[in-house]
C-alpha positions in Angstrom: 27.1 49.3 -45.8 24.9 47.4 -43.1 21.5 47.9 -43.0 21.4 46.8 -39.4 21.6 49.0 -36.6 25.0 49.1 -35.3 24.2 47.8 -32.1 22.6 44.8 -33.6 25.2 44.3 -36.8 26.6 40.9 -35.3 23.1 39.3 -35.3 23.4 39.0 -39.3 24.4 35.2 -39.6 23.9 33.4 -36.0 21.4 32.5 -33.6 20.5 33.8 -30.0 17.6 31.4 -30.0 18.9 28.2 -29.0 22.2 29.2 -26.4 22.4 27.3 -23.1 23.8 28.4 -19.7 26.2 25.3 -20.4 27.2 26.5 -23.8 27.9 30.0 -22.3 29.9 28.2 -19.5 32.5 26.8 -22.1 32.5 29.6 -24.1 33.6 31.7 -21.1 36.5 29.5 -20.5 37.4 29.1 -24.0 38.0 32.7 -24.1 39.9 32.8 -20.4 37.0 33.8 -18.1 36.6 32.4 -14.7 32.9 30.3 -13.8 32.4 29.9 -10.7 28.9 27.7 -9.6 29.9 27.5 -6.0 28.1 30.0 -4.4 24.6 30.3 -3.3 21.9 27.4 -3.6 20.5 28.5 -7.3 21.6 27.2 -10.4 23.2 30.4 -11.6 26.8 30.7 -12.9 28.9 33.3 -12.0 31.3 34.7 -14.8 34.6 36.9 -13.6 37.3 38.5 -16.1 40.3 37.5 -14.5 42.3 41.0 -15.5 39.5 43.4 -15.0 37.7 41.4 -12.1 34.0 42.3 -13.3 31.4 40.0 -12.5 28.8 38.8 -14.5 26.2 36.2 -13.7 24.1 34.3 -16.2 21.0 32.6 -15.3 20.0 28.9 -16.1 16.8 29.8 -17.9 17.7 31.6 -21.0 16.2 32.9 -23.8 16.8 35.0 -27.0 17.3 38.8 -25.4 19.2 37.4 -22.5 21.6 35.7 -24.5 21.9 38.8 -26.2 22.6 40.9 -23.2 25.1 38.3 -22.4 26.7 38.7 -26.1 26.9 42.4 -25.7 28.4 42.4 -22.1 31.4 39.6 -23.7 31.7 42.6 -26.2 32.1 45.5 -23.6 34.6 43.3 -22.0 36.7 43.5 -25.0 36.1 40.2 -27.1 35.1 40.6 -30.3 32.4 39.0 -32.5 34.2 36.5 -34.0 36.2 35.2 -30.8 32.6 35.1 -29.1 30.6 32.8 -31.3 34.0 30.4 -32.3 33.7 29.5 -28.2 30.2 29.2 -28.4 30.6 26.5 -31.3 
């Protein structure tokens, strides 16, 4: 039985700290998302689920609770945990 709330439960053995927008970026493809940095002047990064066509776009600055949010929107997209953090390594 976890101790952690079950919104927070895949926290238990990783790190949010240290996540770049670069890191995300290969991630995303690793697990079949579309990037696309072409639009706009900023240095944001546009992610796209190729089936569902939902939109996601994550900043260059990041920190802990972003990455986070990011995490949790990879999980409401239907990727689990593990699938997540083996792209982001």
């Amino acid at each position: 039985m976890s101790l952690l709330p079950s919104s927070n439960r895949f926290m238990s053995s990783h790190s949010f700290s240290d996540i770049t927008q670069a890191q995300w970026m290969n991630a995303c493809r690793k697990l079949g998302l579309i990037i696309d940095c072409g639009f706009g002047k900023g240095s944001h990064v546009r992610v796209t689920h190729p089936k569902t066509h939902a939109k996601y776009t994550i900043q260059y600055k990041l920190h802990k609770f972003i990455n986070m949010k990011i995490f949790k929107k990879m999980m409401e997209w239907g990727f689990d945990e593990e699938q997540i953090w083996e792209a982001l390594s």
